[in-house]
C-alpha positions in Angstrom: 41.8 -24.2 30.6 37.9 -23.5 32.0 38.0 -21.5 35.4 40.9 -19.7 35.2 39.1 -16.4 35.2 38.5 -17.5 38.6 42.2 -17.8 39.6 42.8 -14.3 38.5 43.3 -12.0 41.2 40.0 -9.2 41.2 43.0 -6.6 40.7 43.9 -8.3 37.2 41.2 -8.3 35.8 38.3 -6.1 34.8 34.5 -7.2 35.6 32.6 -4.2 35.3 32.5 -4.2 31.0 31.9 -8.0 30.7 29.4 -7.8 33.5 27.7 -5.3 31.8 27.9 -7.1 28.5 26.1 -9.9 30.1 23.8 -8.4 31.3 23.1 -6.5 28.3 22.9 -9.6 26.1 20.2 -10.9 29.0 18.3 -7.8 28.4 18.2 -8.5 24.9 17.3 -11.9 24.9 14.3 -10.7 27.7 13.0 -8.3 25.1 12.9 -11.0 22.7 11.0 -13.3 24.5 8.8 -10.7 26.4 5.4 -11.8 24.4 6.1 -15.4 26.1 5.9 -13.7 30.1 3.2 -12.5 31.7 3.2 -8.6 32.4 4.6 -8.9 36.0 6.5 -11.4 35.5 8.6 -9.3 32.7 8.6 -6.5 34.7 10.3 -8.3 37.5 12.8 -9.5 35.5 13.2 -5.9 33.8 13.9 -5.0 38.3 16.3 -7.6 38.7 18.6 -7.0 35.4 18.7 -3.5 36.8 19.1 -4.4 40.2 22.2 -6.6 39.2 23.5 -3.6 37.4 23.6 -1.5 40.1 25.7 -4.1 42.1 27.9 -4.1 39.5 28.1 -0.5 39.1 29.0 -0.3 42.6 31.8 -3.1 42.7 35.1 -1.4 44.3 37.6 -0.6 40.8 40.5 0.6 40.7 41.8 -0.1 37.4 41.3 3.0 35.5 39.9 1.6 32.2 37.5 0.0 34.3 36.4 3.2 36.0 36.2 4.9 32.9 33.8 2.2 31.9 31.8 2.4 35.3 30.9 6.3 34.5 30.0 5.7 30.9 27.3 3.1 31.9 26.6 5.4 34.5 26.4 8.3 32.5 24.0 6.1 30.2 22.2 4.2 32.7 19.1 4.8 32.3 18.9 5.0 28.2 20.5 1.3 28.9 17.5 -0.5 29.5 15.2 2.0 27.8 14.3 -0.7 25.2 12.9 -2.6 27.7 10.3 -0.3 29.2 9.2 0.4 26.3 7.4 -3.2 26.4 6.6 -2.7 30.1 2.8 -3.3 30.4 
């Protein structure tokens, strides 16, 4: 059934991992098509994928699985998007 995911009560469920897997898989595609953007226009895009992690690193939890996953992409934060300064003009 589509939607259901958004029937689900926020305690039910855990948003933090897929969140970050999106966002990830974002990153990637970003880095793949970063010779198609202009310099600042990458870059901004580089801010917002790590402005939106930092929302979702700061979402209330209190599932335990998901707070162990909130403090390993915190732990890791910055090596996260590493790949994509690297291409930072």
């Amino acid at each position: 059934m589509v939607g259901t995911a958004w029937h689900t009560s926020a305690d039910d469920r855990n948003e933090i991992g897929p969140a970050m897997q999106l966002l990830l898989a974002e990153a990637k595609y970003l880095a793949q098509r970063r010779h198609h953007l202009s310099a600042e226009r990458y870059r901004s895009a580089v801010e917002a994928l790590k402005t939106a992690s930092d929302l979702v690193l700061n979402m209330d939890c209190r599932d335990p699985e998901e707070q162990r996953q909130r403090e390993w992409y915190l732990q890791h934060g910055d090596n996260l998007w590493a790949f994509l300064e690297e291409h930072v003009a």
